[in-house]
BAKE-659920 format. One record per residue (C-alpha): x, y, z. Coordinates in steps of 0.02 Angstrom, whole numbers, plus 50000, padded with zeros to 5 digits. Layout:
N
ATOM:X:Y:Z
...
This chain:
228
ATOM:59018:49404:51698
ATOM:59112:49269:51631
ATOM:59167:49133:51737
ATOM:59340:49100:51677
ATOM:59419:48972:51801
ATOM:59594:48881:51865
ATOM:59591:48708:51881
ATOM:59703:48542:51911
ATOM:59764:48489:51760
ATOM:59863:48336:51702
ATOM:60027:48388:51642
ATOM:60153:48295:51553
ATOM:60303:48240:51629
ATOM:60449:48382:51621
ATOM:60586:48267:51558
ATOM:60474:48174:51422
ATOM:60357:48314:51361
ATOM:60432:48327:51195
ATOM:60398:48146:51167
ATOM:60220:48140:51239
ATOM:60162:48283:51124
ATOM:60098:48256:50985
ATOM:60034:48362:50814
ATOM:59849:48335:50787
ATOM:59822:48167:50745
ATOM:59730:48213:50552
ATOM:59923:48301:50520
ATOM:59977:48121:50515
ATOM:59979:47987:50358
ATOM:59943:47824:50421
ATOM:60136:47778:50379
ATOM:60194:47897:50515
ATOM:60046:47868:50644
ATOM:60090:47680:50632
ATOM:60269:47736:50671
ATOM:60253:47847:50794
ATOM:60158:47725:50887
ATOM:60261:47597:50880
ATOM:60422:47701:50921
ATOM:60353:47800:51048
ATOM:60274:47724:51191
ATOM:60241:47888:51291
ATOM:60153:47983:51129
ATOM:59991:48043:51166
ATOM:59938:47961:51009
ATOM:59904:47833:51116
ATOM:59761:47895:51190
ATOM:59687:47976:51047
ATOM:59686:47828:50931
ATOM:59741:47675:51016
ATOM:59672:47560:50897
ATOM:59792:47594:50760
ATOM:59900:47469:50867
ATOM:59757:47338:50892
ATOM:59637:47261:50785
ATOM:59575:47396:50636
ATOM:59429:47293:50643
ATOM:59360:47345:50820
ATOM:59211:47450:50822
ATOM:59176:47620:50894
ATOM:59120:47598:51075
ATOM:59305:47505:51106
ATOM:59397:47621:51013
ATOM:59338:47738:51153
ATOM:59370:47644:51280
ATOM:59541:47591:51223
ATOM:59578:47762:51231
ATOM:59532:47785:51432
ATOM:59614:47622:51457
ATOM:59769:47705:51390
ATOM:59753:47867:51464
ATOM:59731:47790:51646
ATOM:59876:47693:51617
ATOM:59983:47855:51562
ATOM:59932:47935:51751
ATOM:59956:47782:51850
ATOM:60121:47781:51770
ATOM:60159:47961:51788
ATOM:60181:47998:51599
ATOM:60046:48135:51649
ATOM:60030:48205:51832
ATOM:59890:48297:51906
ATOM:59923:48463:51979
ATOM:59864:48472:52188
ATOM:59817:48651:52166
ATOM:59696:48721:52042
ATOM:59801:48842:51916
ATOM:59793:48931:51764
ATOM:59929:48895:51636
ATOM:60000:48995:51513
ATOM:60058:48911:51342
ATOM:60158:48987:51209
ATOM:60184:48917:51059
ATOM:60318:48980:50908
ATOM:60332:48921:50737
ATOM:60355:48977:50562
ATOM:60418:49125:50622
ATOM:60229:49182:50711
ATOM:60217:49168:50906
ATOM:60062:49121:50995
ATOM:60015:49151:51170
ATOM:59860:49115:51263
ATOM:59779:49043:51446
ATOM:59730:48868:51465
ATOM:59577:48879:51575
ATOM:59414:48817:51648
ATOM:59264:48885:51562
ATOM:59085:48880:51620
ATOM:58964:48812:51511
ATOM:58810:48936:51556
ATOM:58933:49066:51472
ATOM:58896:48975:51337
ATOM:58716:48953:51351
ATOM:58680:49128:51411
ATOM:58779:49204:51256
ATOM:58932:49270:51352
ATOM:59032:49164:51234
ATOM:58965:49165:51054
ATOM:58982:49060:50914
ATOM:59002:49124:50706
ATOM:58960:48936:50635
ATOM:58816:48812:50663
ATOM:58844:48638:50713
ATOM:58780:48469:50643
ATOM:58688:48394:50802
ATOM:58739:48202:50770
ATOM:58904:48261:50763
ATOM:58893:48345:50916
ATOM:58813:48200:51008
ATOM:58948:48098:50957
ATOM:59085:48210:51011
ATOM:58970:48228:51204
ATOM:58976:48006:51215
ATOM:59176:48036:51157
ATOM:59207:48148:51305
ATOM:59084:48056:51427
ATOM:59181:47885:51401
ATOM:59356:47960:51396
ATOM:59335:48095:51532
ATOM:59448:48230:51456
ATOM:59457:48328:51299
ATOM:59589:48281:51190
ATOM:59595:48454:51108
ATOM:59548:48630:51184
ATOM:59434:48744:51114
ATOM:59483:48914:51074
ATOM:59413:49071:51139
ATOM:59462:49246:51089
ATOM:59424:49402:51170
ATOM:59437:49599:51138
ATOM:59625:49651:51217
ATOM:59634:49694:51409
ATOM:59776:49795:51492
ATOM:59776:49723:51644
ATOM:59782:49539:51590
ATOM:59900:49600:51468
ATOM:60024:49641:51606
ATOM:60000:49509:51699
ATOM:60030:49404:51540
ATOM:60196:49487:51515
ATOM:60254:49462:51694
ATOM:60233:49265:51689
ATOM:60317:49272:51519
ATOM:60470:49336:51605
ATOM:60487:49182:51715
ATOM:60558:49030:51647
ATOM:60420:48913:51624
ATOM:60394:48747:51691
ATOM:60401:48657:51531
ATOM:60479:48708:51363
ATOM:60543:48591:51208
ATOM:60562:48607:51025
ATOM:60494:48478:50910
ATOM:60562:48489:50709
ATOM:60394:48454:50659
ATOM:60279:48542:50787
ATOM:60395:48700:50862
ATOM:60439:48766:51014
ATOM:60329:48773:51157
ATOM:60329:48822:51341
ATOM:60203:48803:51487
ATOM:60207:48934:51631
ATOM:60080:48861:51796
ATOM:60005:49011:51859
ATOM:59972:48962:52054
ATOM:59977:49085:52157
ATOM:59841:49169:52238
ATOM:59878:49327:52194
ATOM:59881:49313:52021
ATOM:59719:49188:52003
ATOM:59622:49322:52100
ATOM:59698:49453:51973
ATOM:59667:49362:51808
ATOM:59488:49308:51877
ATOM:59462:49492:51892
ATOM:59514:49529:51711
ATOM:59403:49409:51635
ATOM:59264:49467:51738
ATOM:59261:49636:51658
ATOM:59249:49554:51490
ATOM:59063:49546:51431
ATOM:59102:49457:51268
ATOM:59204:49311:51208
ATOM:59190:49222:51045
ATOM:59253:49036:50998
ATOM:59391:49057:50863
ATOM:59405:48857:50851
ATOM:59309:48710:50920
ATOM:59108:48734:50885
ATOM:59083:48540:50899
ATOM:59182:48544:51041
ATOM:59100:48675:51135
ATOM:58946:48608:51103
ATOM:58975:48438:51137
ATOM:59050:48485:51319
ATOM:58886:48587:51368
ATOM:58768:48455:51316
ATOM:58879:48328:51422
ATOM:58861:48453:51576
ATOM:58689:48466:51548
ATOM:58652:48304:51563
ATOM:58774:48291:51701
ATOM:58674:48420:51795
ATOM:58517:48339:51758
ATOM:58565:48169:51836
ATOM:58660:48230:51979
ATOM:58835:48195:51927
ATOM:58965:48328:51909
């Protein structure tokens, strides 16, 4: 059974989500990340490479922790706001003409090490041990991993209800398309979609191998030393 869970997230703030979004950071030449960064003050750029605005010369370890630095700063000043109650979220994304829905979720990592989520690539393990210190300094994960699974009725409908809402967040970027957030809070439907996944025996990662593996050997050794 696959332990597919809500939990408080940090969302941007309503009125300047289009401007705190940002495309993945690779999608940028350095002309336009230098721009962006100094035009935008609220981008999440900010967070996920800080230095660009500071001295190209720094090395690794303050890179990272340039990065917290910034993203503490971004709650304290409400650019992001935590979420009281632990929710699932439903994103939809549309561009190009192709529309792409999915749940933004909790995952378990022993789904992971017992097989309930599977992998189709290896990993390089320095690459993953870099990505684990990344995520241990910074304290989020500046990307989310992608997990597909075979189709489900149930979730399906349930899917289709909260799309009939109007979400909580929804903006169109020129370069990056239109998005919308739905927060899915209430009781009723977390005990419902819990359900769903837990009839699911398999789920496979469609994006994120590093990612995935970087976060379970971070929880291991959180485990091991007492501090999740």
């Amino acid at each position: 059974m696959n332990k597919i869970l809500p939990f408080k997230g940090w969302i941007p703030d309503i009125k300047r989500a289009e401007s705190i979004v940002s495309r993945p950071f690779e999608s940028y030449s350095k002309e336009e990340l230098h721009q962006v960064l100094n035009e935008n003050a609220v981008s999440f750029l900010h967070v996920i490479k800080p230095h660009e605005t500071e001295n190209e010369q720094i090395d690794y370890e303050d890179k990272l922790h340039l990065g917290k630095k910034q993203f503490d700063a971004f709650c304290q000043s409400h650019v992001f706001n935590q979420d009281t109650k632990p929710c699932y979220y439903l994103y939809r994304q549309t561009r190009n003409g192709n529309t792409y829905t999915g749940i933004i979720a909790a995952i378990s990592i022993d789904d992971f090490i017992n097989g309930n989520i599977k992998p189709h690539e290896h990993t390089i393990e320095h690459k993953e041990e870099k990505l684990k210190h990344y995520l241990n300094i910074l304290q989020i994960n500046t990307e989310p991993v992608i997990i597909s699974f075979p189709d489900h009725d149930n979730l399906d409908s349930i899917i289709q209800k909260v799309l009939q809402s109007k979400p909580d967040i929804a903006f169109n970027r020129v370069d990056f398309g239109f998005h919308e957030l739905w927060k899915i809070s209430s009781d009723d439907e977390i005990e419902q979609i819990q359900a769903c996944f837990s009839e699911i025996d398999k789920m496979y990662i469609a994006d994120g191998h590093h990612r995935t593996g970087s976060s379970v050997l971070l929880g291991i050794e959180k485990r091991k030393n007492n501090t999740l």
